[in-house]
N, CA, C and O atoms as a Tripos MOL2 file, in Angstrom:
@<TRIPOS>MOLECULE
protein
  108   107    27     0     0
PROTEIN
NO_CHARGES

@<TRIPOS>ATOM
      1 N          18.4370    8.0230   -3.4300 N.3       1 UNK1
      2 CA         17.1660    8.6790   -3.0840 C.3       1 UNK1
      3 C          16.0260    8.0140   -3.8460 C.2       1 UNK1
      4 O          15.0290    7.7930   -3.1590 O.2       1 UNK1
      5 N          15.9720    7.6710   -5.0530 N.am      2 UNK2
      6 CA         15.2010    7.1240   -5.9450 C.3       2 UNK2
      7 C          14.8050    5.5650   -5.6180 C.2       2 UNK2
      8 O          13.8880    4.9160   -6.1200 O.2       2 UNK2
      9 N          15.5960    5.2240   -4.8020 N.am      3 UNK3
     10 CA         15.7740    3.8230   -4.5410 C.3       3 UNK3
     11 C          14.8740    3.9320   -2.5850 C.2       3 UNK3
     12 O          14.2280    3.0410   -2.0330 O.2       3 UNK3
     13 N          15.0840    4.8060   -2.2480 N.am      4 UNK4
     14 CA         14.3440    5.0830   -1.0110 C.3       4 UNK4
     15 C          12.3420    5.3190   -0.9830 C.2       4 UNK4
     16 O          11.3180    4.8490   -0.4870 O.2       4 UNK4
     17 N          12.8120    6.3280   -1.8560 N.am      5 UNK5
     18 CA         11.2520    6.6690   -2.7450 C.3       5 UNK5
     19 C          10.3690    5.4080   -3.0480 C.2       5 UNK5
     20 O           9.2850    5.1500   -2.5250 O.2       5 UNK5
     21 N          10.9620    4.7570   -3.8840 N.am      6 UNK6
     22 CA         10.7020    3.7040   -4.5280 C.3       6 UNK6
     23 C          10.1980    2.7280   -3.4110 C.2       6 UNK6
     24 O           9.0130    2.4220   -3.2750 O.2       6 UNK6
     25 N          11.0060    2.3670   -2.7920 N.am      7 UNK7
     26 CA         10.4790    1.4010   -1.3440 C.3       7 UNK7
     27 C           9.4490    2.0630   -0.2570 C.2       7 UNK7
     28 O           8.6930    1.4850    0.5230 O.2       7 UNK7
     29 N           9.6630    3.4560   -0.4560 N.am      8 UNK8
     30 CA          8.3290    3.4580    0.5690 C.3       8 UNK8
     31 C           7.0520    3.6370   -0.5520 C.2       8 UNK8
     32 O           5.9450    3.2360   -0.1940 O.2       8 UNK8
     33 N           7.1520    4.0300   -1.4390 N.am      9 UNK9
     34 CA          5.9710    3.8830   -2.4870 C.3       9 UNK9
     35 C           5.3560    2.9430   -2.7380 C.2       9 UNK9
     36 O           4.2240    2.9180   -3.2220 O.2       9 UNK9
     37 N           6.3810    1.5820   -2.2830 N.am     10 UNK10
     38 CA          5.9570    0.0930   -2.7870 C.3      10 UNK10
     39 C           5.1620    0.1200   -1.3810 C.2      10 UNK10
     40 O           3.9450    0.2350   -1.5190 O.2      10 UNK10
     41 N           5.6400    0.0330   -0.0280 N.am     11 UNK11
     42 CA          5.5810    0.0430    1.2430 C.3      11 UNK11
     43 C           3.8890    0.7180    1.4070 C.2      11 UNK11
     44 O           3.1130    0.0470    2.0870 O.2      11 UNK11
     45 N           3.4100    1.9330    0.8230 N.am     12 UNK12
     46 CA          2.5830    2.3290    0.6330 C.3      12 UNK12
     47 C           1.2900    2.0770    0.3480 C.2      12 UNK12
     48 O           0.2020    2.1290    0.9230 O.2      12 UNK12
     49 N           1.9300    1.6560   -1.2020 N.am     13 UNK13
     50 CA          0.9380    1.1600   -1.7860 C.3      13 UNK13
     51 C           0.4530   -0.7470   -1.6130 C.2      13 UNK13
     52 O          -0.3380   -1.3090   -2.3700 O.2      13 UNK13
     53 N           1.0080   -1.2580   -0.7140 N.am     14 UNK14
     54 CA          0.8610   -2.6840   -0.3390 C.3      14 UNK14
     55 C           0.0140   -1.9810    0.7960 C.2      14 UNK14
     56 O          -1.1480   -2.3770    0.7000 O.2      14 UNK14
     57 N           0.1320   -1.2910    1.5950 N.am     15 UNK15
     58 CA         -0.9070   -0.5370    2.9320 C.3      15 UNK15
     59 C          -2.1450   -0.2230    2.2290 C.2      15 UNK15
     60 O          -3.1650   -0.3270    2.9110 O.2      15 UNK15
     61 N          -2.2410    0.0350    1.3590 N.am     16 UNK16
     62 CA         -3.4100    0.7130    0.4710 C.3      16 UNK16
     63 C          -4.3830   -0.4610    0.4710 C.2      16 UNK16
     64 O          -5.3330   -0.7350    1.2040 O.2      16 UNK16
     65 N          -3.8530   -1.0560   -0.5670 N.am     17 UNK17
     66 CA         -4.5130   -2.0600   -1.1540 C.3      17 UNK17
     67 C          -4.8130   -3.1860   -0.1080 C.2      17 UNK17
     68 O          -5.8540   -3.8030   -0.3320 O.2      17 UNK17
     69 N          -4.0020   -3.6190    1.1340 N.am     18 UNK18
     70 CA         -4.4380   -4.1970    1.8570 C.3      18 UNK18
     71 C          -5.7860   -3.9130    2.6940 C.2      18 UNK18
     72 O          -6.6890   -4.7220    2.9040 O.2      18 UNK18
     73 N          -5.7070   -2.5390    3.1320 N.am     19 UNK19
     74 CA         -6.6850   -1.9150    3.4330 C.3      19 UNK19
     75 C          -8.0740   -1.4040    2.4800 C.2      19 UNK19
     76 O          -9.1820   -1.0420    2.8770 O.2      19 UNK19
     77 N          -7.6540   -1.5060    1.3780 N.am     20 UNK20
     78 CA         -8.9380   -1.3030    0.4860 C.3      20 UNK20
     79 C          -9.2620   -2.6340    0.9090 C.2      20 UNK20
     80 O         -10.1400   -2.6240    1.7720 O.2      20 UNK20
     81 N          -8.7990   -3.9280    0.5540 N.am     21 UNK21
     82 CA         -9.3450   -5.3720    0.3040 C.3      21 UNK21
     83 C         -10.1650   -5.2760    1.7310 C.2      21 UNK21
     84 O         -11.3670   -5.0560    1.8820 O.2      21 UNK21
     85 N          -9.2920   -5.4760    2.5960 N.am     22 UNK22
     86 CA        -10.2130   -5.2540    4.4940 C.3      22 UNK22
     87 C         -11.0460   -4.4610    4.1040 C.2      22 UNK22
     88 O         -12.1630   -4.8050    4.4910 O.2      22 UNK22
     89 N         -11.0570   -3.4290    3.4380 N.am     23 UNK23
     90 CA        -12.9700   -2.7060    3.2590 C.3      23 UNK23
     91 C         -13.7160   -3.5040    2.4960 C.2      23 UNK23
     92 O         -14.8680   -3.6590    2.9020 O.2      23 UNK23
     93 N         -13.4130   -4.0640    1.5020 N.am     24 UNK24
     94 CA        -14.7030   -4.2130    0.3710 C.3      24 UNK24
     95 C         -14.8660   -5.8000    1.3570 C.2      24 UNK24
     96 O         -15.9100   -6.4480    1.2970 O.2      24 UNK24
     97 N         -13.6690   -6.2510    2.2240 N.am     25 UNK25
     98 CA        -14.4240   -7.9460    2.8130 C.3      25 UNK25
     99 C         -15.5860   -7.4980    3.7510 C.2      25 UNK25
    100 O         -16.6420   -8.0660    4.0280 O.2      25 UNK25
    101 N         -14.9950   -6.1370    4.2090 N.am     26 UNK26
    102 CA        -15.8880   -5.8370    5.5530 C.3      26 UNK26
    103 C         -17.2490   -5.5300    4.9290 C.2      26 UNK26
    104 O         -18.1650   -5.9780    5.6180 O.2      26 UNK26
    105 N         -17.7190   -4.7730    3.6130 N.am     27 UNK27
    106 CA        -18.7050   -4.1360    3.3340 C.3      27 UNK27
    107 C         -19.9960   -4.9580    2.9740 C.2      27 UNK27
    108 O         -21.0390   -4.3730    2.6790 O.2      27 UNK27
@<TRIPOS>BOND
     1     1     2 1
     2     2     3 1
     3     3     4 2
     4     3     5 am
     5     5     6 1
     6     6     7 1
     7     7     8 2
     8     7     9 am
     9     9    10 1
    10    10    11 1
    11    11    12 2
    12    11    13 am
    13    13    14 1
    14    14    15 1
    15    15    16 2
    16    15    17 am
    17    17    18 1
    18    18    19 1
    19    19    20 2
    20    19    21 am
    21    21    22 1
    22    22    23 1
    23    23    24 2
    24    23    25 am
    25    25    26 1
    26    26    27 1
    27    27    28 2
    28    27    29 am
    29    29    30 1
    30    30    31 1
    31    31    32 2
    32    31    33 am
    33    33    34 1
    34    34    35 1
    35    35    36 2
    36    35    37 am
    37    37    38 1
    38    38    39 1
    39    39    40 2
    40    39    41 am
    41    41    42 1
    42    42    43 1
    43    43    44 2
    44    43    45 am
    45    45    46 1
    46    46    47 1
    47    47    48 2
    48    47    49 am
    49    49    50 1
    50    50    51 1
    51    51    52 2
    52    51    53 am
    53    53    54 1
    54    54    55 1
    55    55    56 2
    56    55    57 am
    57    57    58 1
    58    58    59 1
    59    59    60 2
    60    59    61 am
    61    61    62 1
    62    62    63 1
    63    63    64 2
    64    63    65 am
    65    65    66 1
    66    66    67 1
    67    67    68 2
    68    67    69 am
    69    69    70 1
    70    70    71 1
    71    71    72 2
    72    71    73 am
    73    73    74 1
    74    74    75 1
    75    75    76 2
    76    75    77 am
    77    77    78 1
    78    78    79 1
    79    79    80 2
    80    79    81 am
    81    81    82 1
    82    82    83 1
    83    83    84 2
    84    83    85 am
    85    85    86 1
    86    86    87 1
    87    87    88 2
    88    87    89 am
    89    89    90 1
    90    90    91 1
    91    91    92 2
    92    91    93 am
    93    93    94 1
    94    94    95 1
    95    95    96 2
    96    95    97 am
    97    97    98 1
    98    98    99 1
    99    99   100 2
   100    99   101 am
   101   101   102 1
   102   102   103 1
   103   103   104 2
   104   103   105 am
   105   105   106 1
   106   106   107 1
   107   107   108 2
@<TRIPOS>SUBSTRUCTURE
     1 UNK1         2 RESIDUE 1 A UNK
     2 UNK2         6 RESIDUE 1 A UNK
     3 UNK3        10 RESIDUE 1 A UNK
     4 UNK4        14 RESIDUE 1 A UNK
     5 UNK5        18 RESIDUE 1 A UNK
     6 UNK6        22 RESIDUE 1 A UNK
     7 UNK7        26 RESIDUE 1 A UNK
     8 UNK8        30 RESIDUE 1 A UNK
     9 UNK9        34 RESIDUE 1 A UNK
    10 UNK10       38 RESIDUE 1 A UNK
    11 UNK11       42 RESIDUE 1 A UNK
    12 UNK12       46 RESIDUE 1 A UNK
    13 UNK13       50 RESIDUE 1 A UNK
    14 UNK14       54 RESIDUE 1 A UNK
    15 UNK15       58 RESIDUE 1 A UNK
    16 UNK16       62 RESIDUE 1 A UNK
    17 UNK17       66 RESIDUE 1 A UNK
    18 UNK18       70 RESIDUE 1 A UNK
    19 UNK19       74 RESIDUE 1 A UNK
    20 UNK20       78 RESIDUE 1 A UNK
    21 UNK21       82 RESIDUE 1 A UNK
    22 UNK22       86 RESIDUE 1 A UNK
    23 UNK23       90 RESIDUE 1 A UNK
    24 UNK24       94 RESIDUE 1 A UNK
    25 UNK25       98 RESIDUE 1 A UNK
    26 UNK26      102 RESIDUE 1 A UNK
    27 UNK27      106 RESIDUE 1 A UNK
């Protein structure tokens, strides 16, 4: 379970940050 967590947290947070970066290029 910890090991599931873990990968979508990573999975997540790579969505995040990709999408923050696409804002601050867009702004």
């Amino acid at each position: 379970v910890g090991a599931a967590w873990r990968a979508a947290g990573v999975e997540m947070g790579s969505k995040v940050a990709i999408f923050g970066l696409g804002s601050v290029g867009l702004a």
